[in-house]
C-alpha positions in Angstrom: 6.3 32.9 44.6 8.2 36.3 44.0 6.6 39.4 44.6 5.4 40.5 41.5 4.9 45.1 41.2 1.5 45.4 40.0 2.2 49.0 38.6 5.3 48.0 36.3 3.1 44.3 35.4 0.1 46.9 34.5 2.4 48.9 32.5 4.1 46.1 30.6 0.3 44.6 29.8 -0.8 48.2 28.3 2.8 47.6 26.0 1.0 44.5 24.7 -1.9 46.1 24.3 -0.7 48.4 21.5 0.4 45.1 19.3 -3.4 43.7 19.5 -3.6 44.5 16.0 -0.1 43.0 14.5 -0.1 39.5 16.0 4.1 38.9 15.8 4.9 41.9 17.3 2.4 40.9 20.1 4.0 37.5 20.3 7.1 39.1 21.1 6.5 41.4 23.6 4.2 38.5 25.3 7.2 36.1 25.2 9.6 39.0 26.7 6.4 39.5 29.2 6.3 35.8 30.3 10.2 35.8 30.3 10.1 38.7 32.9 7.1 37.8 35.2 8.1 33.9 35.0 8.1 31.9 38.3 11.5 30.7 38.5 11.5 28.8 41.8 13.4 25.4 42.1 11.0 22.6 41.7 12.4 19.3 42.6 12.4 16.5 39.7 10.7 14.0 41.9 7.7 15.9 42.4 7.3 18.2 38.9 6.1 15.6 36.8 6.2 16.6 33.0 2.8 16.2 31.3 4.4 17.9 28.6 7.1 17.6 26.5 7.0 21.8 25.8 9.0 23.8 27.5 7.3 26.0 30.6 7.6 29.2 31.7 5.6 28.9 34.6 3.5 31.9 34.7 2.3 33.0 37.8 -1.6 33.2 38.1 -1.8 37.4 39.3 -0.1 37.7 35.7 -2.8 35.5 34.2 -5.6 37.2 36.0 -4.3 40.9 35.5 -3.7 39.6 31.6 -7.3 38.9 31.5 -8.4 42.3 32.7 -6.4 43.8 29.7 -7.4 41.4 27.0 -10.9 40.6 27.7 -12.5 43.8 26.4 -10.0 44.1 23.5 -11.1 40.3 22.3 -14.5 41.5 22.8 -14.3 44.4 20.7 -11.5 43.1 17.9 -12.5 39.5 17.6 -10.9 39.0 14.4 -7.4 40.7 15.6 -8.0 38.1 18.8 -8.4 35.2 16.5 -5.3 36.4 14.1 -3.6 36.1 17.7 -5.0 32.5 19.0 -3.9 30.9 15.7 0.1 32.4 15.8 0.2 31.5 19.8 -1.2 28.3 19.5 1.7 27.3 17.0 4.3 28.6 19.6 6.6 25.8 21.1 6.1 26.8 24.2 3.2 25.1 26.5 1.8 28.5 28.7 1.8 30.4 25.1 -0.6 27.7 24.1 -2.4 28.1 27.4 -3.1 31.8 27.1 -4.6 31.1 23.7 -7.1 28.9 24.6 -7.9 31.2 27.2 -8.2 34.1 24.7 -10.3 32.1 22.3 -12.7 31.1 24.8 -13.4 35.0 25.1 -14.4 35.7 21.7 -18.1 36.6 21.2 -20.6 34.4 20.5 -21.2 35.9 17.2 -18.0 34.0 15.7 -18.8 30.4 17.3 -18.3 28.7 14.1 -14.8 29.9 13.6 -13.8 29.7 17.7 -15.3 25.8 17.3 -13.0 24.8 14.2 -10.1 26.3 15.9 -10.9 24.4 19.0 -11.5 21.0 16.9 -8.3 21.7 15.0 -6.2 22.6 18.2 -7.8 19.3 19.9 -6.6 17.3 17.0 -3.0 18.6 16.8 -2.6 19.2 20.5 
């Protein structure tokens, strides 16, 4: 895995953290995010086997984590903004967008359980 600066990857997290509020512009600085921090090693055909038909980006997992750190408290605090969010990731084509917005629905608060479980029953039947 290459080395990944923690000071420019905390930067380009606090970039996303402005478009919390407009949920396209913070699909596309997360997609230019992901293009920049993507694992790009050489994985051998015979033993990558697709479960997918999407396309990957292979994100490493210190961007996953240090994602988390950012967007936790911001879910917790703008649930409907974070939900605006899951919905246009979740239509993305590509299979670690999807993946980062099941892990940001998961964070909403338990307040809005009814509309985090009819996303997640909808997602299961589309997914």
């Amino acid at each position: 895995m290459p080395a990944v600066n923690l000071l420019q990857l905390r930067v380009e997290l606090n970039d996303l953290l402005w478009n919390f509020t407009d949920p396209p512009a913070f699909r596309n600085t997360l997609l230019d995010l992901l293009e920049k921090f993507a694992y790009t090693a050489y994985r051998s055909e015979s033993r990558a086997r697709a479960v997918s038909t999407r396309p990957q980006l292979q994100v490493s997992l210190i961007l996953l984590r240090e994602m988390d750190l950012v967007l936790i408290p911001a879910i917790r605090e703008q649930p409907q903004a974070a939900l605006a969010i899951c919905d246009l990731l979740w239509n993305d084509e590509n299979m670690d967008v999807c993946l980062i917005a099941s892990r940001m629905l998961g964070e909403i608060p338990i307040e809005h359980a009814n509309l985090v479980l009819d996303r997640a029953g909808e997602w299961a039947l589309t997914g």
